[in-house]
C-alpha positions in Angstrom: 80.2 128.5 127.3 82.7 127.5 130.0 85.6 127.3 129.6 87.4 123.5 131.0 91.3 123.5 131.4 92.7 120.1 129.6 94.4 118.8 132.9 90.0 119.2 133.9 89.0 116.5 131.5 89.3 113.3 131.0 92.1 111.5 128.3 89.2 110.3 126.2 87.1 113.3 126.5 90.7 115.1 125.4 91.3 113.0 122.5 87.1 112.9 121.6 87.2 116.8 121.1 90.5 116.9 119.2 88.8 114.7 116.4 85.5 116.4 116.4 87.5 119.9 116.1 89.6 118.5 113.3 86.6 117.0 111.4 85.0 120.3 111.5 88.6 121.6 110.2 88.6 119.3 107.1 84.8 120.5 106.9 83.1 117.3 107.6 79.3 117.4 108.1 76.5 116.4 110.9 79.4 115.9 113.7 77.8 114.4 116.8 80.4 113.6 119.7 79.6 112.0 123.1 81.0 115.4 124.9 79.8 118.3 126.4 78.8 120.6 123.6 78.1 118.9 121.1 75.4 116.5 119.9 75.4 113.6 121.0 75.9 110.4 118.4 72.5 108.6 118.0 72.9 105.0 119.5 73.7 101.8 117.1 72.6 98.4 117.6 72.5 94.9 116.2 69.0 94.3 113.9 67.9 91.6 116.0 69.1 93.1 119.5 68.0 97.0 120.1 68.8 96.9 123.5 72.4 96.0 123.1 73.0 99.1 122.0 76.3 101.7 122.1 77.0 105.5 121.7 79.9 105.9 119.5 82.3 108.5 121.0 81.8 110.7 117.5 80.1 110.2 114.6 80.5 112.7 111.1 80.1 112.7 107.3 83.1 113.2 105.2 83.1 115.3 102.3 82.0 112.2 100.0 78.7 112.3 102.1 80.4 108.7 104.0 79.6 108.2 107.7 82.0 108.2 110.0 82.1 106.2 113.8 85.4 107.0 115.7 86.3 105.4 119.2 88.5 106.8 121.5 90.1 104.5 123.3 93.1 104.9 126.1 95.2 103.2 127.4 93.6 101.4 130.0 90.6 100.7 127.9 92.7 99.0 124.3 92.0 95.6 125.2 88.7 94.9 127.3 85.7 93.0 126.7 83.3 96.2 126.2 85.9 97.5 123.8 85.4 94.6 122.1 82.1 94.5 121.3 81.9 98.0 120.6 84.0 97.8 117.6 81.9 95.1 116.7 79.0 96.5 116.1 80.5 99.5 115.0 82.5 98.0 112.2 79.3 95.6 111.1 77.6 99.5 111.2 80.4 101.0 109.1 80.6 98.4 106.5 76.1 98.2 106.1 75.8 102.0 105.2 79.5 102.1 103.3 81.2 103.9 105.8 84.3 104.2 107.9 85.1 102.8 111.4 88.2 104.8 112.9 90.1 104.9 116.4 91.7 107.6 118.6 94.3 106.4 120.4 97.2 108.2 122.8 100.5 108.0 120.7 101.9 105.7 123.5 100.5 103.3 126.0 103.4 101.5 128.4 106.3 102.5 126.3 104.7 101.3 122.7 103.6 103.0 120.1 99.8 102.9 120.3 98.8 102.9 116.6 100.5 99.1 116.3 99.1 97.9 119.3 95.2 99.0 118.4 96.2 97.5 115.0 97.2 94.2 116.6 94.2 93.9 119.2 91.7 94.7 116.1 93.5 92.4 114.4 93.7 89.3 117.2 89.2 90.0 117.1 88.8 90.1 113.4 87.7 93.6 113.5 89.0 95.9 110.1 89.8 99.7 111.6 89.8 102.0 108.6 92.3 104.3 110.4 93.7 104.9 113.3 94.6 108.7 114.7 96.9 109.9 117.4 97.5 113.2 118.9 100.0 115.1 116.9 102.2 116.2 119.9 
């Protein structure tokens, strides 16, 4: 396997592969991530609409067996339309098999704390997030 220097990959990929390590940590199950490397997350859709269909950036089971579907988002993609309708479907997802809809965010996006401002977007579309993450350092 090849070895890719941080400053090589991108902020989501960065902040993708720091969850899917952690998960795997905390001995989480069946982790697919939309990375190099690992498997990829199979796609969700509406019922009535398989072709509007997304590839979460990870997907997992916690150690009660629940699914998992984290975004990462950064800066520059918090508050657009795709993001939108990405959690969406990924919280209507989460909440038909009894799971979990998280975000990875950067701890700061244009000199606010990131956790709050992903809180208040979900917030402003109606959308539940079950916890939001940030990069330790």
């Amino acid at each position: 396997m090849v070895r890719i220097n941080a400053n090589e990959i991108s902020e989501h990929d960065q902040l993708v592969t720091m969850m899917a390590k952690y998960f795997k940590q905390l001995g989480y199950t069946n982790i697919k991530a939309d990375i190099p490397g690992w498997p990829k997350p199979d796609y969700i859709y509406w019922t009535n609409q398989p072709n509007n269909r997304f590839y979460p950036d990870l997907t997992c089971n916690d150690n009660d067996r629940r699914e998992i579907i984290l975004e990462a988002e950064t800066c520059q993609t918090l508050n657009d339309q795709h993001t939108k309708e990405q959690f969406e479907i990924f919280r209507a997802h989460a909440n038909k098999v009894g799971g979990r809809f998280e975000v990875v965010v950067p701890r700061m996006c244009a000199g606010r704390d990131t956790t709050q401002l992903i809180r208040e977007i979900a917030s402003r579309w109606r959308i539940n997030l079950d916890n939001v993450w940030i990069p330790s350092t």
